[in-house]
TORPA-4810 file (N, C-alpha, C, O; in nm, 3 decimals):
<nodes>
NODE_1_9.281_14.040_11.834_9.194_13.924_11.836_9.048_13.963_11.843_8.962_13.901_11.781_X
NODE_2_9.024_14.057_11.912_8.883_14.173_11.895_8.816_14.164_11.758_8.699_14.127_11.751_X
NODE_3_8.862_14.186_11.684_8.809_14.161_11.538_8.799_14.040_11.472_8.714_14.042_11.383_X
NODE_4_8.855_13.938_11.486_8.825_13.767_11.494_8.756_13.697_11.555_8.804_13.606_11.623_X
NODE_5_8.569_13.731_11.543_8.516_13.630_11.642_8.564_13.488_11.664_8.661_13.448_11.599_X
NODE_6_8.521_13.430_11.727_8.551_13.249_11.739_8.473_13.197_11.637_8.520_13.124_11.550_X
NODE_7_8.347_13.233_11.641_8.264_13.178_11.534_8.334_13.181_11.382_8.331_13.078_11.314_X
NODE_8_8.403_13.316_11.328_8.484_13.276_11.186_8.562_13.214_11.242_8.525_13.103_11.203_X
NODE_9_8.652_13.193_11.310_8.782_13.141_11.339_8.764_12.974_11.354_8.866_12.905_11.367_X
NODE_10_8.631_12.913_11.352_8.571_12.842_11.326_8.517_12.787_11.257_8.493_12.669_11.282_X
NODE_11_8.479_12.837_11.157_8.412_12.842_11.038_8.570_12.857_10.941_8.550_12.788_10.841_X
NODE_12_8.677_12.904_10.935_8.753_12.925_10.889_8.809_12.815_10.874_8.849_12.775_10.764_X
NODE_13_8.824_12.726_11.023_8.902_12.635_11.033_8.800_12.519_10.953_8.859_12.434_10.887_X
NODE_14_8.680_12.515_10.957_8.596_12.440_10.906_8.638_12.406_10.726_8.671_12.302_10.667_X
NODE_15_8.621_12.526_10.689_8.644_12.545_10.581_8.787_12.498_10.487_8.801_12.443_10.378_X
NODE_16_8.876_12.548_10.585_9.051_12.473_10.556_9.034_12.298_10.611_9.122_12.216_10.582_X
NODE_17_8.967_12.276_10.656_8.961_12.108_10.704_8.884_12.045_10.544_8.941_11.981_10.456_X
NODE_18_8.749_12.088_10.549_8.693_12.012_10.402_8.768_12.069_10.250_8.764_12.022_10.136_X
NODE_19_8.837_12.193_10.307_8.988_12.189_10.122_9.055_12.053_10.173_9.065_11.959_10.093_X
NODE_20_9.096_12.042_10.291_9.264_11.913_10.273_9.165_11.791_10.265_9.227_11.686_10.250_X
NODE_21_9.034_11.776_10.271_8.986_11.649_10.272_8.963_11.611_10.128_9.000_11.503_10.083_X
NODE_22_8.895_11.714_10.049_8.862_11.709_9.931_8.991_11.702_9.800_8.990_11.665_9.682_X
NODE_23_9.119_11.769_9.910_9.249_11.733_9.818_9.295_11.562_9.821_9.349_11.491_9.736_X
NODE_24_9.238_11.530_9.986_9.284_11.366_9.980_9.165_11.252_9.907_9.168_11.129_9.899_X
NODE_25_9.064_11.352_9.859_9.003_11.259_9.782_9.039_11.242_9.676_9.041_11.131_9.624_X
NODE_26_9.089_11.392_9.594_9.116_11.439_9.501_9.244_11.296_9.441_9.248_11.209_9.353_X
NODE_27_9.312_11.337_9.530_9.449_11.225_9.537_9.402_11.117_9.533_9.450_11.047_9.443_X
NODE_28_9.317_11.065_9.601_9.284_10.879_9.629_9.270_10.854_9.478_9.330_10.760_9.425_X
NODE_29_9.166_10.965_9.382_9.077_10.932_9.291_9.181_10.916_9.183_9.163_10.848_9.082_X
NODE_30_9.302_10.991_9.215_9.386_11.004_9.040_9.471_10.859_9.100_9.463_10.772_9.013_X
NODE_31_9.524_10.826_9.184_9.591_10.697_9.188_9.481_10.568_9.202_9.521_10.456_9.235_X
NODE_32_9.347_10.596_9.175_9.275_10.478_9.179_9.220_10.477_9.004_9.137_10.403_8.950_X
NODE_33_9.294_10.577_8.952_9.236_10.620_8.802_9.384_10.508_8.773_9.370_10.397_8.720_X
NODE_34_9.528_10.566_8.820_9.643_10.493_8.727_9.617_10.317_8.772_9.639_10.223_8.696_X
NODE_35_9.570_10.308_8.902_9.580_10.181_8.943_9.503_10.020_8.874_9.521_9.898_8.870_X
NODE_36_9.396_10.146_8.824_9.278_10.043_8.733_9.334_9.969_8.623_9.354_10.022_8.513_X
NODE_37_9.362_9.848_8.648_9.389_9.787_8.514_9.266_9.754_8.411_9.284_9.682_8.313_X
NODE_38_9.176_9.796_8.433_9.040_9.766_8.332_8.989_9.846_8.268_8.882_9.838_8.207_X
NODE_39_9.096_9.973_8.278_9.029_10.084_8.225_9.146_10.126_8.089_9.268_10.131_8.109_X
NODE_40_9.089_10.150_7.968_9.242_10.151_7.895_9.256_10.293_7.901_9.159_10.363_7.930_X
NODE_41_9.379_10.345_7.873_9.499_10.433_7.842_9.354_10.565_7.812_9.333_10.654_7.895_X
NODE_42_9.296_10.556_7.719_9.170_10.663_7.672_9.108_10.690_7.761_9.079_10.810_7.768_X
NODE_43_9.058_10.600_7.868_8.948_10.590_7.945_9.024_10.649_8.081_8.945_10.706_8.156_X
NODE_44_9.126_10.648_8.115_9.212_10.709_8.204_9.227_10.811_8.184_9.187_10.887_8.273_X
NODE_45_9.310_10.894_8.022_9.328_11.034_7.980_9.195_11.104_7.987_9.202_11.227_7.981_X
NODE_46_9.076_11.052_7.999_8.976_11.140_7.944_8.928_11.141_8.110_8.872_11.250_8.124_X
NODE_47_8.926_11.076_8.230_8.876_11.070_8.370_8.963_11.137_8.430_8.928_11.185_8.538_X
NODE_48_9.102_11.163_8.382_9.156_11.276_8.451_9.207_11.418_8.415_9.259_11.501_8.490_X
NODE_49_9.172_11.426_8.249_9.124_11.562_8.227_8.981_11.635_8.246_8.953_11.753_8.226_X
NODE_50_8.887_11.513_8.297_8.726_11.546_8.377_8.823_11.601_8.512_8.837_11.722_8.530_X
NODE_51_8.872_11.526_8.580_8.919_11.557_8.669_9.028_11.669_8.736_9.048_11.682_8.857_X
NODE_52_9.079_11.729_8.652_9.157_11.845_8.635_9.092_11.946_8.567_9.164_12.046_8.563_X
NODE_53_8.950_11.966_8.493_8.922_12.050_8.416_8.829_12.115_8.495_8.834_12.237_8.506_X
NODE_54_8.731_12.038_8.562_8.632_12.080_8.653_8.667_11.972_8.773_8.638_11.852_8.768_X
NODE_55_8.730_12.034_8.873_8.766_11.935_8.990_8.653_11.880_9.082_8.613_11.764_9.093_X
NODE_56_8.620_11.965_9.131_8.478_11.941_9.187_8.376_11.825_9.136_8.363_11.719_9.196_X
NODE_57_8.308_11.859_9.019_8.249_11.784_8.944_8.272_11.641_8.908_8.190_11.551_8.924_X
NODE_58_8.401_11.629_8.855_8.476_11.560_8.829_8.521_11.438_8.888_8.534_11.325_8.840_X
NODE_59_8.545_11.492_9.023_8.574_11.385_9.099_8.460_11.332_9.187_8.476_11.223_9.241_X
NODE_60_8.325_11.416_9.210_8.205_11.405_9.248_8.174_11.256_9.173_8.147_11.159_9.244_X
NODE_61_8.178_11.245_9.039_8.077_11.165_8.952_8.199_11.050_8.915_8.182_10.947_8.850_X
NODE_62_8.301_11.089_8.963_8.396_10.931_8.941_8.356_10.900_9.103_8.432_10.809_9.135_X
NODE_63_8.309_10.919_9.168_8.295_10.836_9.309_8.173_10.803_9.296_8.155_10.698_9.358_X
NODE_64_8.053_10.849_9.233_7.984_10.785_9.204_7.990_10.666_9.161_7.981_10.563_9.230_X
NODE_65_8.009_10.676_9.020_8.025_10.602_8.888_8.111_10.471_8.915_8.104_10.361_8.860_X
NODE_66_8.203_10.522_9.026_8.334_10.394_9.031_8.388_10.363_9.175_8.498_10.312_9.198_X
NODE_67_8.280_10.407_9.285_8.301_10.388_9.404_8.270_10.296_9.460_8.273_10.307_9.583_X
NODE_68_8.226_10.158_9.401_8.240_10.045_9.403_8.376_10.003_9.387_8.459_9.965_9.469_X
NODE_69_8.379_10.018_9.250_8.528_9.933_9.223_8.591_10.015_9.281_8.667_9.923_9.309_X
NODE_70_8.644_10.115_9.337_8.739_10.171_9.417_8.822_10.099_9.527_8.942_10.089_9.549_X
NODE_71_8.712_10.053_9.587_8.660_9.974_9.734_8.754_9.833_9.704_8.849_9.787_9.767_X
NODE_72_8.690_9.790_9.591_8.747_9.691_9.579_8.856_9.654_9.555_8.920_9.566_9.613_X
NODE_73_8.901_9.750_9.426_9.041_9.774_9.392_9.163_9.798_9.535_9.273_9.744_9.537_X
NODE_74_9.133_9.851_9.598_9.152_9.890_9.817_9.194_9.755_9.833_9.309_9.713_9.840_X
NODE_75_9.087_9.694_9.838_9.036_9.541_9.930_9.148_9.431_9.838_9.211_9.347_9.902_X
NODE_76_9.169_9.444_9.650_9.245_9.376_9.621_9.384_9.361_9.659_9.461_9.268_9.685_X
NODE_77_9.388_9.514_9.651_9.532_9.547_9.675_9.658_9.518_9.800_9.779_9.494_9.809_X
NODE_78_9.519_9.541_9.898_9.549_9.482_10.072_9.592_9.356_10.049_9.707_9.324_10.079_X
NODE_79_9.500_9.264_9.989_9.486_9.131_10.010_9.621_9.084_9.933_9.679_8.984_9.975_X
NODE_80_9.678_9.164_9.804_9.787_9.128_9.777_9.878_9.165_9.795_9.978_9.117_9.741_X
NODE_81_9.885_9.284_9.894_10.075_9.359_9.990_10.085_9.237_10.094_10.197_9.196_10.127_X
NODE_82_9.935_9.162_10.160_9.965_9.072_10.271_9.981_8.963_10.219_9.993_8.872_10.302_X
NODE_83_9.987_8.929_10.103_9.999_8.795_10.064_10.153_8.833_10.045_10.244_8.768_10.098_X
NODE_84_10.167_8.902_9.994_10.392_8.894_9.945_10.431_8.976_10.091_10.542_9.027_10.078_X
NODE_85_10.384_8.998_10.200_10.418_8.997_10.286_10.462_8.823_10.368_10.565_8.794_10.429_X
NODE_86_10.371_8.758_10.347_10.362_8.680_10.437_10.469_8.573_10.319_10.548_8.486_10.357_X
NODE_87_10.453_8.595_10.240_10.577_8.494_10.136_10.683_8.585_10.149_10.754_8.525_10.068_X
NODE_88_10.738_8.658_10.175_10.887_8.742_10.263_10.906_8.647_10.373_10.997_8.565_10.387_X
NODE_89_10.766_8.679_10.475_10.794_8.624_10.608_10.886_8.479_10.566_11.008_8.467_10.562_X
NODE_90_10.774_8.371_10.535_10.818_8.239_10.436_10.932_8.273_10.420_10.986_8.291_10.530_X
NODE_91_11.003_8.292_10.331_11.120_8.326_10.241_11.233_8.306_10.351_11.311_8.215_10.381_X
NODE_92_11.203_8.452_10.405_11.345_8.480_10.534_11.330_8.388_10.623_11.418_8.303_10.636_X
NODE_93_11.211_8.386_10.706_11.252_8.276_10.797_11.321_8.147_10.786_11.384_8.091_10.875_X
NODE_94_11.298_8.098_10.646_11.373_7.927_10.626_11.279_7.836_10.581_11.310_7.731_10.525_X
NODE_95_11.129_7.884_10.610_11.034_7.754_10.606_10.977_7.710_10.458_10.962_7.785_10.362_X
NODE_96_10.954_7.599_10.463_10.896_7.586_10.319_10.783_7.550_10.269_10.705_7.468_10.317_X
NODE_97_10.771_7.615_10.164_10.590_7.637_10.168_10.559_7.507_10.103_10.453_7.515_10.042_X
NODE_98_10.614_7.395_10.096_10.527_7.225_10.104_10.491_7.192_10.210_10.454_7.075_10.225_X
NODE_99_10.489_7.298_10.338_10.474_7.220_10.479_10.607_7.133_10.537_10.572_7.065_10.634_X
NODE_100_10.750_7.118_10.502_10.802_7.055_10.506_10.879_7.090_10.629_10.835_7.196_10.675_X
NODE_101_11.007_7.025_10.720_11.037_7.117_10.809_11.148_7.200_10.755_11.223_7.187_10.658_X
NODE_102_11.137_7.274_10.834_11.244_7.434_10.819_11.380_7.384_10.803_11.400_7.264_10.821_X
NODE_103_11.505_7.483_10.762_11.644_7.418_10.817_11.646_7.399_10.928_11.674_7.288_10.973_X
NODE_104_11.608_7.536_11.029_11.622_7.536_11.137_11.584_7.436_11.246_11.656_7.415_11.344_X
NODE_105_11.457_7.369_11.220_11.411_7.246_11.253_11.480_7.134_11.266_11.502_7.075_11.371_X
NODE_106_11.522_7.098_11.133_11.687_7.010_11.096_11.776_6.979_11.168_11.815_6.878_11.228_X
NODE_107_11.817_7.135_11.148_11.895_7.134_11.243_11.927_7.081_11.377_12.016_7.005_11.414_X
NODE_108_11.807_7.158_11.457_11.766_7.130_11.580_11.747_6.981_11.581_11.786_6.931_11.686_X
NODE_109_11.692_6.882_11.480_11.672_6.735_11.475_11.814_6.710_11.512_11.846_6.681_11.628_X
NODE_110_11.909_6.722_11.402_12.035_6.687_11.400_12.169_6.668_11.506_12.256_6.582_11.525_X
NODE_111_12.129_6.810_11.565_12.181_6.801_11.696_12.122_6.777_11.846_12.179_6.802_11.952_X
NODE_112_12.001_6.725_11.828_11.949_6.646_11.937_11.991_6.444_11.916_12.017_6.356_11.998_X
NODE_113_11.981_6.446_11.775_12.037_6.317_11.790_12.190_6.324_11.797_12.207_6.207_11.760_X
NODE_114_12.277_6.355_11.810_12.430_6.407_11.775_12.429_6.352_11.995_12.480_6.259_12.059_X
NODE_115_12.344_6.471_12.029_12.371_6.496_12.171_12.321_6.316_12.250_12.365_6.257_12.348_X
NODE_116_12.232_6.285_12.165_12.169_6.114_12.234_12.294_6.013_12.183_12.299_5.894_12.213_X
NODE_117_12.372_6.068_12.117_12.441_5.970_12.077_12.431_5.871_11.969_12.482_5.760_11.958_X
NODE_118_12.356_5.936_11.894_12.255_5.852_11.791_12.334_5.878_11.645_12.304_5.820_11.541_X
NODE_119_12.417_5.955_11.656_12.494_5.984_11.505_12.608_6.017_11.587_12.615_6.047_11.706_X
NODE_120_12.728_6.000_11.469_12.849_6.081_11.541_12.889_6.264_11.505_12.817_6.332_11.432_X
NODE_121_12.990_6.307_11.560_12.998_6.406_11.516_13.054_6.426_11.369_13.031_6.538_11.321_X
NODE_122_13.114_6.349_11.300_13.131_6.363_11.160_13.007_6.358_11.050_12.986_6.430_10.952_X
NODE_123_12.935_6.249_11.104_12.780_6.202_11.034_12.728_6.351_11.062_12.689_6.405_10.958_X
NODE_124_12.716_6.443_11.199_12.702_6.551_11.219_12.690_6.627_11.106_12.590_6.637_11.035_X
NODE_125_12.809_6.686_11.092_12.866_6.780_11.000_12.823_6.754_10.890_12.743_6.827_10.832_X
NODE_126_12.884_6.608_10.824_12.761_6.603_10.691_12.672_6.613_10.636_12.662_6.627_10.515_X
NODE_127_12.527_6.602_10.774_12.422_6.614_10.717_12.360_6.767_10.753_12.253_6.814_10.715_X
NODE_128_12.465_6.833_10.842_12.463_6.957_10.840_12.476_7.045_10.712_12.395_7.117_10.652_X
NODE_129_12.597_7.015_10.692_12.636_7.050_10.535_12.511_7.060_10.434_12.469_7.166_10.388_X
NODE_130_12.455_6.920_10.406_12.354_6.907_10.314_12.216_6.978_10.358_12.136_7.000_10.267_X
NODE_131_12.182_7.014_10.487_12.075_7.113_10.537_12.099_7.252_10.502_12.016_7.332_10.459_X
NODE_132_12.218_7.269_10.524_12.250_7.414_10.487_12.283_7.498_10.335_12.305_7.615_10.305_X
NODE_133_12.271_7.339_10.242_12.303_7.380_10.101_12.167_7.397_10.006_12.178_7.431_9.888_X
</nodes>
């Protein structure tokens, strides 16, 4: 360890930290190259043979050039995993997106009047039936 100051061993580690950063830019930049729908088929082949030919460079002047829309393309993308997230949620839970009530709601209607005495248990079942179809 005598022969390894701290200072390289530092500088070393410095150095291996900004390679894996510059590989995860590297990465962000080629899946924000396939992700672009505004860019055609040419305009893609030719930004990522810039980008594979001279890496450095390459990906320097597409973050320039397109680090706006990057951002945005990010910001679209979020906004639409949480939107078909939240229409899953919708979906599975039962509810329906007119605002209307749920089955489960129904339900719960159905057999609170069942229990008041307000329907019988056959009327029950029927309109159970038709909630559940």
């Amino acid at each position: 360890m005598d022969d390894y100051p701290l200072l390289d061993l530092f500088l070393t580690m410095l150095w291996f930290f900004l390679w894996i950063m510059w590989l995860f830019l590297l990465f962000k930049v080629i899946t924000d190259i396939f992700r672009d729908h505004s860019l055609s088929g040419w305009g893609k082949a030719g930004w990522l043979i810039f980008c594979i030919l001279l890496p450095y460079l390459g990906v320097l002047v597409y973050v320039i050039a397109r680090g706006k829309s990057m951002g945005r393309r990010d910001i679209q993308q979020a906004r639409e995993s949480e939107a078909a997230f939240q229409e899953y949620i919708r979906k599975t839970a039962g509810t329906q997106g007119g605002g209307g009530p749920s089955a489960t709601d129904e339900l719960a209607r159905l057999a609170d009047l069942k229990d008041k005495g307000a329907i019988t248990a056959e009327e029950f079942e029927k309109a159970k039936a038709k909630v559940l179809s």
